[in-house]
C-alpha positions in Angstrom: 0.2 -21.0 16.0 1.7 -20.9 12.6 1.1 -18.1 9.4 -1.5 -21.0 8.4 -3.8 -21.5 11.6 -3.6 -17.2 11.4 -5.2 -16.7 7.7 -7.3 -19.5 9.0 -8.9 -17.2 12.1 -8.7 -14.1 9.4 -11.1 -15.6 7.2 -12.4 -14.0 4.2 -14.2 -11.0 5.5 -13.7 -7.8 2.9 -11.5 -5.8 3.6 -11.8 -2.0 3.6 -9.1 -0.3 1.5 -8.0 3.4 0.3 -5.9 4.0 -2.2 -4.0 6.9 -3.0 -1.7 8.0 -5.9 0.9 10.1 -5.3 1.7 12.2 -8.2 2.1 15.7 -9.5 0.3 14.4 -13.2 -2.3 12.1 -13.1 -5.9 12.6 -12.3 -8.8 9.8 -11.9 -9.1 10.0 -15.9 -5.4 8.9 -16.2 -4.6 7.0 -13.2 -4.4 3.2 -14.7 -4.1 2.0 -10.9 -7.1 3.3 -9.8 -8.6 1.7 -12.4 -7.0 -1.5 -11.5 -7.2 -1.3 -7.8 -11.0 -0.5 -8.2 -11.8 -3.5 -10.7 -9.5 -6.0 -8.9 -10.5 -5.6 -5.4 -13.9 -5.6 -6.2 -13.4 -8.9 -7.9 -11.7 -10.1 -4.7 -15.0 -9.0 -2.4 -13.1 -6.4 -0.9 -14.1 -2.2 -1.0 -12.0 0.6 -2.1 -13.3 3.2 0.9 -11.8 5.8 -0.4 -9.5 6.9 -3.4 -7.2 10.3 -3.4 -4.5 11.7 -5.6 -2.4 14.1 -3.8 0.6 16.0 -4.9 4.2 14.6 -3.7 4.2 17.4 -1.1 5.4 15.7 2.4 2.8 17.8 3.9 -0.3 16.9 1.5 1.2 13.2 2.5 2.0 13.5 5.8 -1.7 14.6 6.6 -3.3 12.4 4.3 -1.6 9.6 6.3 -2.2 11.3 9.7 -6.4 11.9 9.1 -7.0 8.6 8.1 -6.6 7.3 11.3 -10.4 9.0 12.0 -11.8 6.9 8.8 -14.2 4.6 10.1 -14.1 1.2 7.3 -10.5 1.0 5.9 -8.0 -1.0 7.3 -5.4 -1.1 4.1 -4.1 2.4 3.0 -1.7 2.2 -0.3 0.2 4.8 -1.6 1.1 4.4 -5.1 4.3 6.5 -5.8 6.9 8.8 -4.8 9.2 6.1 -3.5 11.9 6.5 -5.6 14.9 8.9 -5.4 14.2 11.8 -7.3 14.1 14.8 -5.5 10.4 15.2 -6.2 10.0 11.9 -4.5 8.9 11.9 -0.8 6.2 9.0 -0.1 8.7 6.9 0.9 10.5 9.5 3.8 7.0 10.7 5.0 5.3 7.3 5.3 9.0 5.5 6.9 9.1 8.4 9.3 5.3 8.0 10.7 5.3 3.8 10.9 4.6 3.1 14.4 5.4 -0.3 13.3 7.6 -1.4 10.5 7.5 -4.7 8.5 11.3 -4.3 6.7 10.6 -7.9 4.8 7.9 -6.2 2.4 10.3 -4.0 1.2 13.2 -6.5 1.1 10.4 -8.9 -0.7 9.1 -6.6 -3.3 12.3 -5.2 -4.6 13.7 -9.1 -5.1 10.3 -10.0 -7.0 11.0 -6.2 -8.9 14.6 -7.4 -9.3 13.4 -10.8 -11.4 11.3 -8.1 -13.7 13.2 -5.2 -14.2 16.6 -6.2 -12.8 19.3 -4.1 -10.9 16.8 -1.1 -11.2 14.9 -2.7 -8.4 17.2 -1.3 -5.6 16.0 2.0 -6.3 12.5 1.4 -5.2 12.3 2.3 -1.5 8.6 0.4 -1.1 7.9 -0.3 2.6 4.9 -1.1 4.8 4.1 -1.2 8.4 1.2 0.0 11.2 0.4 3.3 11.8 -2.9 4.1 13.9 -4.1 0.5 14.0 -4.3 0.4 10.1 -1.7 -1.7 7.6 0.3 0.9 5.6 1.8 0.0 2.3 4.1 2.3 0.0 4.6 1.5 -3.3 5.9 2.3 -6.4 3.6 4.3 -8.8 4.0 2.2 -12.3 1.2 0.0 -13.1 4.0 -3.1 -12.8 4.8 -2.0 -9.8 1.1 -1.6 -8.1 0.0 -5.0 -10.1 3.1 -7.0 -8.8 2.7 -5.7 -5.1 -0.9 -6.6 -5.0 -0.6 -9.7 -6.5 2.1 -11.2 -4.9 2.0 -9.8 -1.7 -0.4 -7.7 -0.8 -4.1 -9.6 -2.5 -2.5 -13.1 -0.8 -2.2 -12.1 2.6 -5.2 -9.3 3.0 -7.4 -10.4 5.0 -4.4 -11.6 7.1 -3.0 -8.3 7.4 -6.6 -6.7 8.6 -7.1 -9.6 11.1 -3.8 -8.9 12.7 -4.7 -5.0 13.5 -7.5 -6.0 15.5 -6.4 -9.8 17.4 -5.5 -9.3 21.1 
C-alpha cells in the first residue's frame, strides 16, 4: 500500500492540534503564529485544542510535552521555537530526548526547503518531529517563515495522514 492509498484511508477528518510557542518574549498579543496557526487551520477544517506559551525552561517543556499525553482531542502538538543553538535554546534537546519515535526526514526536509529561503543559515535549525504517547510531535523554529514554511509544505499536506497513522493497527 503506497503513501497514496494511505492519505486515501486518512481521509479528511479534522484534526485536533495544540500549539505552543516557546519563548521567553511573546504573549498571545504578540505571538504572529498563533495568529496564523489559529486562522489557517481553521480555514483547513481542522481545531486548534489548545494553545500555550511557555518559557524555554527544559522543565516547563518537558512537562508540557509529558501532560499532553492525558489531552483527550489533539493528535498534532507543535512547538514553535527554541530549536536553535543559543544557549537559551532547549525545545529541540527536550522534545529529541522524549520521541518514542523519530521521523529524521522532517528535519533533513525542512532545513533543505529553509536552505532555498535563507541559505547556509538553515543548518542551524535543529527542527524535528516524531511520536511520543500516540500523538505526532513537531518542533520548529519560532519565526513566522519558519512556522508558515513547515505548515505549508510539510506539515498542512500530510495532516490528516499523520493523525491516521497514530491510530491504524
Amino acid at each position: 500500500m503506497g503513501a497514496d492509498d494511505h492519505r486515501q484511508k486518512a481521509g479528511h477528518a479534522p484534526v485536533g492540534v495544540m500549539f505552543v510557542t516557546v519563548s521567553d518574549t511573546r504573549t498571545q498579543a504578540t505571538d504572529e503564529n498563533y495568529r496564523y496557526m489559529r486562522e489557517r487551520l481553521a480555514e483547513l477544517g481542522h481545531d486548534l485544542v489548545s494553545y500555550q506559551i511557555v518559557k524555554d525552561e527544559p522543565v516547563e517543556i518537558g512537562a508540557m510535552l509529558h501532560n499532553v499525553q492525558f489531552s483527550e482531542g489533539i493528535q498534532i502538538i507543535i512547538f514553535s521555537g527554541g530549536t536553535g543553538i543559543s544557549p537559551r535554546d532547549t525545545t529541540y534537546d527536550v522534545v529529541s530526548g522524549m520521541l518514542e519515535k523519530t521521523l529524521p526526514g522532517f528535519g533533513e526536509i525542512f532545513r533543505m526547503l529553509s536552505y532555498q529561503e535563507v541559505g547556509a543559515a538553515a543548518i542551524l535549525s535543529r527542527a524535528t518531529a516524531g511520536v511520543y504517547k500516540q500523538k505526532f510531535v513537531v518542533s520548529i523554529p519560532g519565526s513566522p517563515n519558519a512556522v508558515r514554511l513547515a505548515m505549508e509544505k510539510l506539515i498542512f499536506p500530510e495532516i490528516n495522514h499523520f493523525a491516521w497513522e497514530l491510530t491504524r493497527k
